[in-house]
C-alpha positions in Angstrom: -13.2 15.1 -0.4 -9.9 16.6 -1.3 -6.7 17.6 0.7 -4.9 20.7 1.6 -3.1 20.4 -1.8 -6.4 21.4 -3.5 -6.8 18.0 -5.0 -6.1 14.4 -4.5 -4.9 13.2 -1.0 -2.6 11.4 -2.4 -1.7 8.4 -5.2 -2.1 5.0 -3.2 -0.9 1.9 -5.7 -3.0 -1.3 -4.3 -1.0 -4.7 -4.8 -3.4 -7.8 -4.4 -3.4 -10.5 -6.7 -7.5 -11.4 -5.8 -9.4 -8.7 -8.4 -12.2 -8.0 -5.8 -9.9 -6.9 -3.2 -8.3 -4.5 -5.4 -11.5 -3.2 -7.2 -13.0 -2.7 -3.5 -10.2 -0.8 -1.9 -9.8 1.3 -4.7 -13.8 2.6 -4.7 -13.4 3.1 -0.8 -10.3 5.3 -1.5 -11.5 7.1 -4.3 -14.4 7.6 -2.5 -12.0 8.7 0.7 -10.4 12.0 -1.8 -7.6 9.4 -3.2 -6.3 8.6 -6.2 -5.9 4.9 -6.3 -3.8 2.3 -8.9 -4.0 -1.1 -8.6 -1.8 -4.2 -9.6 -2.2 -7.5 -9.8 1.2 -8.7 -9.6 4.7 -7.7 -8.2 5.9 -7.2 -11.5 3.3 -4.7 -12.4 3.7 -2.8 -8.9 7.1 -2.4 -9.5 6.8 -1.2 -13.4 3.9 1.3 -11.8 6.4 2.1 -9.5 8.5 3.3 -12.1 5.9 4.7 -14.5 4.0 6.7 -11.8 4.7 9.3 -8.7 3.1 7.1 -5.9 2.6 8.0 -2.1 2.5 5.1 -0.6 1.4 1.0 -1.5 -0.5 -1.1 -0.4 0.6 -4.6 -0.5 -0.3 -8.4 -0.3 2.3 -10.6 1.0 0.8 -14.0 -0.9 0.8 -13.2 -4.9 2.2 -15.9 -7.4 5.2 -14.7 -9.1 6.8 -11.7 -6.9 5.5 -12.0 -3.4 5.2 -8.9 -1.0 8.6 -9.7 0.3 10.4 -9.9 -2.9 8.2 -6.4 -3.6 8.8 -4.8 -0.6 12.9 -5.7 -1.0 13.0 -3.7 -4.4 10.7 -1.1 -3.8 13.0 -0.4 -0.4 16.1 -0.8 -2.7 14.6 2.7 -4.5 12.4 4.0 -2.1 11.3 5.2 1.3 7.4 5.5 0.1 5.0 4.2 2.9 4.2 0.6 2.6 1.3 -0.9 4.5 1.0 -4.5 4.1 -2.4 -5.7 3.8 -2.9 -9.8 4.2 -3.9 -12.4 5.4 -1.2 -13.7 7.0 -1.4 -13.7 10.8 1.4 -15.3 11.2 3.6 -13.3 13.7 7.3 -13.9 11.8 5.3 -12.6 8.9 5.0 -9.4 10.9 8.4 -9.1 12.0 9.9 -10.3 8.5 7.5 -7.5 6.6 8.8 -4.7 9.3 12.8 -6.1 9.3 12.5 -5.2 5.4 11.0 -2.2 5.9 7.3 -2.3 5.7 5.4 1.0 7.6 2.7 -0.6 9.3 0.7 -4.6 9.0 -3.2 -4.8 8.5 -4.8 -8.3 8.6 -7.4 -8.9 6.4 -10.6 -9.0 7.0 -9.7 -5.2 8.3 -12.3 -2.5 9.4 -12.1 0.6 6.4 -12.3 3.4 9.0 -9.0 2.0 10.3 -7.4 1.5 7.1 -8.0 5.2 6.1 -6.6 6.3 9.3 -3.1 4.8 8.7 -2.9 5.8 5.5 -3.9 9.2 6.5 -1.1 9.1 8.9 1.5 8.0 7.2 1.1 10.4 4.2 1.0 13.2 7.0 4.2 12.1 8.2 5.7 12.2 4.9 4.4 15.3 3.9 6.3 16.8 7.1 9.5 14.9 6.6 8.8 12.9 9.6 
């Protein structure tokens, strides 16, 4: 599957600190047309950050070293990509932190695929239009 670009749909860095969440979401987007990066760490979102032209991240609030707040704070401090945060949490200040600092959207985990596809899809549509 491949977009209107001809090619990828778009670069999606995944941020989870547990290996099988990142090694599963970035089969089912690569399988979905995207090209998909994972880290481990905050630190090692951030470098890829730097290093690579992503689209939008998704990110895990609870990681030792850098949490998704700390994360989301710098990556905001440089850029408007689309961040989805993708966790566990379910605490509702959670939420509302995560969207004060300028998270796009909040999935809780366990989350149904079809649904995490369809947000990304959005928001990359709405970046691609300027919206």
């Amino acid at each position: 599957m491949t977009g209107e670009r001809g090619g990828i749909l778009g670069r999606v860095l995944v941020v989870d600190d547990e290996e099988v969440v990142c090694n599963s979401l970035q089969r089912v987007l690569k399988e979905a047309g995207y090209d998909a990066v994972t880290a481990f760490n905050g630190q090692e979102a951030l470098n890829k950050m730097s290093q690579l032209k992503i689209e939008l991240v998704l990110l895990d609030i609870k990681m030792p070293g850098l949490d998704g707040f700390q994360v989301l704070r710098l990556i905001r401090k440089s850029s408007n990509v689309p961040v989805i945060m993708v966790t566990a949490v379910n605490e509702v200040t959670a939420i509302d932190d995560t969207l004060s600092l300028g998270a796009d959207d909040y999935v809780r985990k366990p989350f149904r695929t079809r649904e995490l596809l369809a947000r990304i899809r959005a928001k990359l549509r709405r970046t691609a239009t300027g919206l």
